[in-house]
N, C-alpha and C positions, 0 to 999 in steps of 0.2 A: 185346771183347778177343780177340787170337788171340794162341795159346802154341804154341811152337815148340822144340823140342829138335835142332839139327843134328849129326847122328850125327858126320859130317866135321872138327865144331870140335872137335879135340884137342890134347892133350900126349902122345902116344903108350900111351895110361891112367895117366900120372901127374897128382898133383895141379895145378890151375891156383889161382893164388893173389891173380892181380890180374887186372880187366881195364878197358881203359878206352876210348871211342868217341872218333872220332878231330873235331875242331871243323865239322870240314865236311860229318860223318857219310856219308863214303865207304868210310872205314874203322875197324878195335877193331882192337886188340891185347891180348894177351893175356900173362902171362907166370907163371911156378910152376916147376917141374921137369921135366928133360929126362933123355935117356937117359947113363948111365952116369952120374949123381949130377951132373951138370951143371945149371948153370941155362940156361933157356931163356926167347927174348921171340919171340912171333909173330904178324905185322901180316898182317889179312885181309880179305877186302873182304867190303862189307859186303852188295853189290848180289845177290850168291848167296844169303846170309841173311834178305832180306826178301820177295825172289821169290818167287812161288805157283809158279812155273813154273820147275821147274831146267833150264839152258842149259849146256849141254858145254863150247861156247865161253868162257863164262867163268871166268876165273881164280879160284879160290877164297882159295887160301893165295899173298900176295904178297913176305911176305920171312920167315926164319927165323935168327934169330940165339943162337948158341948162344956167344957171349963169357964169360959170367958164369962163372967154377969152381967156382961151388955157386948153391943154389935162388935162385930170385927170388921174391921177396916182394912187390915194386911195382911198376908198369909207370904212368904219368903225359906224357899230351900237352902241350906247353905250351899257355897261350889261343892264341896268334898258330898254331899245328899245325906249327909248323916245326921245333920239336924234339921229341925224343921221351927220357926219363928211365926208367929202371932200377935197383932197388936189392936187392939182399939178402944170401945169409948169408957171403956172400965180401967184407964190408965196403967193400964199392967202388960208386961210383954212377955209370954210364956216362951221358953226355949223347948221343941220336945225330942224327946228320942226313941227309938224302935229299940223296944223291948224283946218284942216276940212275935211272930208273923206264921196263920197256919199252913201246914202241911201236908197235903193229900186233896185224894179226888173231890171235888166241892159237890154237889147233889143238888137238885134244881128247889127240892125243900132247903136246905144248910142255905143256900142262895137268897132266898122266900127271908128267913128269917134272920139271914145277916143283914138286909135291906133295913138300917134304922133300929137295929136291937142286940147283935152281936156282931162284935169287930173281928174280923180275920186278921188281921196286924195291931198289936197292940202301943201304942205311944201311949209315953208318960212326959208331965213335966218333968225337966234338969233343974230349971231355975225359972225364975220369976221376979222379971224386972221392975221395981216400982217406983223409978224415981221423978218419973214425969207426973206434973199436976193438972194434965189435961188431956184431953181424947187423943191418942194415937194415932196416925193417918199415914206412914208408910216410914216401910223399912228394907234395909239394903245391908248385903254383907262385902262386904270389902273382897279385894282377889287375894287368894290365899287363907281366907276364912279368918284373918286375926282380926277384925272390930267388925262390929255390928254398928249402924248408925240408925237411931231413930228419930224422927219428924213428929211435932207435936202442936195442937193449937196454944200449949203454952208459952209460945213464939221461940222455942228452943228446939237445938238439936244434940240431944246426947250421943256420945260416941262411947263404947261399950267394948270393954279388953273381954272380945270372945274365947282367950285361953283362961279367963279368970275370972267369971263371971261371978258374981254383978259388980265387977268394977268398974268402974268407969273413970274413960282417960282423958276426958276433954267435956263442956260443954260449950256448947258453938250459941252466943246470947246475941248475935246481931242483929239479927231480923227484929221488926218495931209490931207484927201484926202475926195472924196461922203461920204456920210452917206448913205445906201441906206435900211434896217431895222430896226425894233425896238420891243421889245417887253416887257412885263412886267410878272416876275414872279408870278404864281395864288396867292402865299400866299402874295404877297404884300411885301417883302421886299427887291427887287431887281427889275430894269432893265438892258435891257442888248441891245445893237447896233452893229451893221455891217457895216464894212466902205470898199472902195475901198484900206483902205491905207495896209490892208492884216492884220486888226485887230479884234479882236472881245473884246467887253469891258462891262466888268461888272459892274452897277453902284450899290453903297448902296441906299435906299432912304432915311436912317431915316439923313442922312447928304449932300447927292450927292456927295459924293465924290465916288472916282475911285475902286472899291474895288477889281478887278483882269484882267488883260489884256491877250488877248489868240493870239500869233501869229502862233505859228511852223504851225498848216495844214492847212495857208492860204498863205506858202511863194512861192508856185510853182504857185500860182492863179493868171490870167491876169484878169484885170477890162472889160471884154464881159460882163456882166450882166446890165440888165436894174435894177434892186431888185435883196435883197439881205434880201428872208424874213425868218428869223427865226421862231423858238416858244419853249415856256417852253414845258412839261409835264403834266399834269393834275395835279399831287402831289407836282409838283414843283422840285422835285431830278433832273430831266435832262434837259439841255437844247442842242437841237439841231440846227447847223446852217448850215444856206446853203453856197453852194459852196465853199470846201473844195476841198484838194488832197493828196491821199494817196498812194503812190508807181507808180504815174506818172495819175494815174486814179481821175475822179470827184467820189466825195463821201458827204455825211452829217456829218457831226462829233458832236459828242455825248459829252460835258462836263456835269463830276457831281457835284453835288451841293455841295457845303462849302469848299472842297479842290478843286477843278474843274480838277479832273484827264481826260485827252486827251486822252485814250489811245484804243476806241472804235469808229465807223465806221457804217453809211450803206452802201451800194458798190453795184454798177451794173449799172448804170447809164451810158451811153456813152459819155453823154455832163455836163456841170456845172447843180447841182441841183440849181434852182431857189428859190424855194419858199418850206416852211415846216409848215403842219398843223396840230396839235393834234386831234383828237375827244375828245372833251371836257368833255368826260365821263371815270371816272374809272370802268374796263370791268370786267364779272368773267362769265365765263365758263358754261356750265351747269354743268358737271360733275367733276366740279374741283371748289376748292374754293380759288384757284390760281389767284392775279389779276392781270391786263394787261392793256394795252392799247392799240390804235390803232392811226399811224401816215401815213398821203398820203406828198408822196415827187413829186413835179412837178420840170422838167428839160429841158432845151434847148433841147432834144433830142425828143420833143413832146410827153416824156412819162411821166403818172402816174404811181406809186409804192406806194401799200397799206400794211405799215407792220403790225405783231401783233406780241408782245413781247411775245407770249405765242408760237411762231415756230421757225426753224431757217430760212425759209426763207418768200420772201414776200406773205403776204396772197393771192394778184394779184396783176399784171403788164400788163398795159393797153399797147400795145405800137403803135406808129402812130395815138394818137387818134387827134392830129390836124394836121394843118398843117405847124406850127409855133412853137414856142416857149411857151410853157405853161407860165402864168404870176401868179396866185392867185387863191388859194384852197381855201374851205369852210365847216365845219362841220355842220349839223343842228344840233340846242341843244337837239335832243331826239337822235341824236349819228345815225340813220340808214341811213343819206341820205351827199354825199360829193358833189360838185359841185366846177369844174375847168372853169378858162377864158384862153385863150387863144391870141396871138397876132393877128391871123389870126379872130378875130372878132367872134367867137363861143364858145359857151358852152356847158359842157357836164355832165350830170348827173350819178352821180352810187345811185346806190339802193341796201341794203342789210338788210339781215333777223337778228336776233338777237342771230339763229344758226350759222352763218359767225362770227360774230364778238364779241358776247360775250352781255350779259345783264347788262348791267349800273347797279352802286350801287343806292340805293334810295339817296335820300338829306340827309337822316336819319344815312345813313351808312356813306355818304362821309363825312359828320361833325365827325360821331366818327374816321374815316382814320384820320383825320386834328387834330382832338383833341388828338388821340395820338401819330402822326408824331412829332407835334409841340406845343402840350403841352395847347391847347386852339383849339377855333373854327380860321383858319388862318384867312378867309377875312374878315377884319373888317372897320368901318368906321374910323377908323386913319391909318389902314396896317398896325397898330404896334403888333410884332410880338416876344414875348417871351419863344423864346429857350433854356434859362437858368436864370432859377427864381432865384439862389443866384448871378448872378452877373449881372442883371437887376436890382435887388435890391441893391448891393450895387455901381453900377454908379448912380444911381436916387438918393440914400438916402430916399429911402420907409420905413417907420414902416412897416414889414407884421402884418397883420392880426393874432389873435392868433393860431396858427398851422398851421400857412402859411409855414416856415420854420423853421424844427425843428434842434437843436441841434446849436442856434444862440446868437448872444448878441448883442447886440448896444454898440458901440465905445463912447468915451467921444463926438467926432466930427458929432455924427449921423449918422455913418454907419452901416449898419448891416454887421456883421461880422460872417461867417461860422465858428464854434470851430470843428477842425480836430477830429475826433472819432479812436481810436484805432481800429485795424484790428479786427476782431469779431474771434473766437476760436471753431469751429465748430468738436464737436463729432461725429464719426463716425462710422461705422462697420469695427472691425477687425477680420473679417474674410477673408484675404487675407493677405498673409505675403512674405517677403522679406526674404530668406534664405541665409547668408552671412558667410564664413569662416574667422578668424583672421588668422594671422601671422601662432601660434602655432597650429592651427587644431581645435579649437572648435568650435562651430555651433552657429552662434546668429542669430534669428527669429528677423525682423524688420515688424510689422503691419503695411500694406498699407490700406489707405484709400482716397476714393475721398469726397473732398469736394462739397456740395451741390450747385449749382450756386445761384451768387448772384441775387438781384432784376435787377441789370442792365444786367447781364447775360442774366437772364431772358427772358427780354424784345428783346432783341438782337437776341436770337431766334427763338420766336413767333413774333417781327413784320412781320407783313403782307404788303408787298408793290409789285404791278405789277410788276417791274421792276427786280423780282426775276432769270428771266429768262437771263436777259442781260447778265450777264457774258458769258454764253456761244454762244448766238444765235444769235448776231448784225453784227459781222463781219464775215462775210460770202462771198465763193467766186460769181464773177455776175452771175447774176440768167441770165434765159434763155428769153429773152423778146421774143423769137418765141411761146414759147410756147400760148400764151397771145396773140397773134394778132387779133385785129381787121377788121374783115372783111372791102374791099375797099368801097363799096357800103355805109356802113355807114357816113366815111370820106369822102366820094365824093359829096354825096348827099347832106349834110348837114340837114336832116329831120328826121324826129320826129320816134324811133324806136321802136316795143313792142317785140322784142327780149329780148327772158331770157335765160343767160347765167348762167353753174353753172363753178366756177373753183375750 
């Protein structure tokens, strides 16, 4: 792993509050507080940051937008990179879009003086959301890019038709306290929110209604949190939320998907986890075709925690890497590169190899995971998502297709109707027997045999999902964050480091 601190990436020392990598990992952007109580969003590239070798020529900072009349709280790429979202305490949500972006050799003067004064990439607002009545605090775009959903301290969550902006297609009024998370399940059929009121709440989308509410390991939890940012799983089975307690300790708690069992943990953390970020790659091993993932947890206690479901503990633990409260993590979409903001106005980079963390499935492989997780490719341009072909069909009232579904009928009323099949009568090898005496003394021989599994058996034990590991390796006692310490020098300095660390 190599850790990097770029002196360069600021807010002029004010807080940074979000930050997020841009889909084609050219570019982050970053956005918190600017100067004169302002909010500020500022898109930068990324190719200066990952450099062993800094180049004059190259641009660093490519647009600076200072719209916002108070702090930013979120900054959010859509999937497609074409737009770019902003939210915070000036209850407005700007949508923006790339206008114009320059052209040609940059000059280490043009450089000198795009730094804070002249943008090489021009963004403008599309639209501007104003329908919340209170400070903004995170936002999240749905797969396929159709909603926008935003979290607000006015204990609401708007959901926002991104092909028709500012419409809006739902407000979500449950929660009793902040809103301060949101996030949207990959495969598109659920979101899910965090609130101060010590709830975590599952929404359906194909209705918006409420579809499970999680309190027990939020009841010890005091509302210290500025965010409260969760995230799914890459496959969508887990979702983890920040700032939990578990035996008096902060921890992430782990629900699973469609019964939403509670009953799993990460642990070690000294202060409330903040923020939780996936790598948005499903991972597999070189020497194992075991797959996995990998999730970094930011915490009030200024530490990063980088898990991988394929160990039982954290792959690293950064600890003291600010000197504040960690605020918003970030995957790059090729999975090797994480980047944290912090309150204390800094950012910090990790870099790892694809020995560390495991090599991403192709597009090719993760559509077949998806395809037969859930029965199709999940993310689609409606998010609708069919987990059960007979009883999709029969709420819709679909004719299938001929050999859509076998062993079916159509009702007088136009349902299709599943006809129950008798249990199948499977012969087997008797050569294994049961030797049994009766009452009087005689011997009776009873043939054992095991039945061959069925298809769904089957399936049951060759699915292949990352998360195989979870049962035993999540809950774990706290790791040792000494181990992992960051040298002072790094933290004090605040520059730019070519330290390579292996842990």
């Amino acid at each position: 792993m190599r850790l990097l601190k770029p002196s360069w990436l600021h807010h002029d020392g004010n807080p940074i509050f979000s930050i997020d990598i841009h889909p084609d990992d050219t570019r982050v952007v970053t956005g918190g507080q600017g100067n004169d109580s302002v909010g500020r969003v500022v898109i930068w590239n990324m190719q200066p940051i990952l450099s062993k070798e800094e180049d004059a020529t190259v641009p660093k900072l490519l647009c600076q937008l200072d719209h916002h009349n108070a702090c930013v709280n979120c900054v959010r790429w859509s999937n497609s990179g074409k737009s770019l979202c902003s939210g915070g305490d000036d209850r407005v949500i700007i949508v923006w879009k790339l206008v114009s972006r320059f052209s040609g050799n940059v000059s280490t003067t043009a450089q000198n003086s795009a730094f804070g004064k002249t943008n090489l990439e021009q963004w403008k607002p599309s639209c501007m959301l104003r329908s919340h009545t209170g400070d903004i605090l995170d936002l999240a775009w749905s797969p396929g890019d159709r909603y926008l959903a935003s979290a607000s301290v006015d204990n609401t969550v708007i959901v926002w038709d991104a092909q028709k902006f500012p419409q809006i297609v739902t407000t979500l009024k449950e929660h009793n306290s902040l809103v301060k998370g949101v996030t949207w399940d990959p495969v598109g059929k659920y979101l899910a929110s965090q609130s101060d009121d010590k709830t975590l709440k599952i929404w359906r989308v194909s209705d918006w209604e409420l579809e499970h509410s999680v309190q027990d390991p939020f009841v010890e939890c005091g509302g210290t949190t500025h965010v409260l940012r969760l995230d799914w799983s890459p496959d969508g089975s887990y979702l983890v939320s920040a700032h939990a307690m578990n035996g008096g300790g902060p921890t992430a708690h782990i629900l699973q998907r469609t019964e939403w069992k509670t009953n799993k943990d990460f642990v070690g953390h000294r202060k409330a986890v903040v923020c939780v970020k996936f790598n948005n790659n499903i991972l597999q091993s070189d020497n194992s075709r075991m797959q996995h993932c990998c999730v970094a947890l930011g915490s009030r206690d200024r530490s990063v925690s980088i898990w991988s479901t394929a160990l039982k503990r954290p792959l690293v633990v950064i600890k003291d890497l600010f000197t504040n409260s960690v605020m918003d993590l970030s995957w790059s979409s090729c999975g090797t590169v994480m980047m944290a903001c912090s309150w204390d106005g800094s950012v910090a980079v990790a870099q790892f190899s694809w020995k560390e963390i495991g090599k991403p499935l192709s597009p090719e492989e993760k559509a077949n995971f998806y395809h037969k997780q859930y029965g199709k490719s999940a993310v689609s341009e409606n998010c609708d998502i069919i987990q059960n072909l007979e009883v999709f069909l029969a709420k819709s009232k679909v004719v299938p297709s001929s050999g859509a579904v076998e062993n079916s009928r159509i009702t007088p009323e136009g349902v299709v109707e599943v006809i129950p099949q008798p249990e199948r009568v499977v012969k087997g090898p008797i050569d294994k027997q049961i030797e049994t005496r009766t009452a009087d003394g005689r011997r009776r021989i009873t043939p054992k045999f095991l039945l061959p599994p069925t298809d769904g058996e089957q399936a049951v034990t060759t699915k292949s999902t990352f998360f195989n590991a979870l049962q035993q390796s999540l809950t774990v006692p706290p790791f040792r964050t000494s181990e992992f310490k960051i040298p002072s020098w790094i933290v004090e300095n605040h520059r730019r480091s070519q330290v390579e660390e292996t842990y």
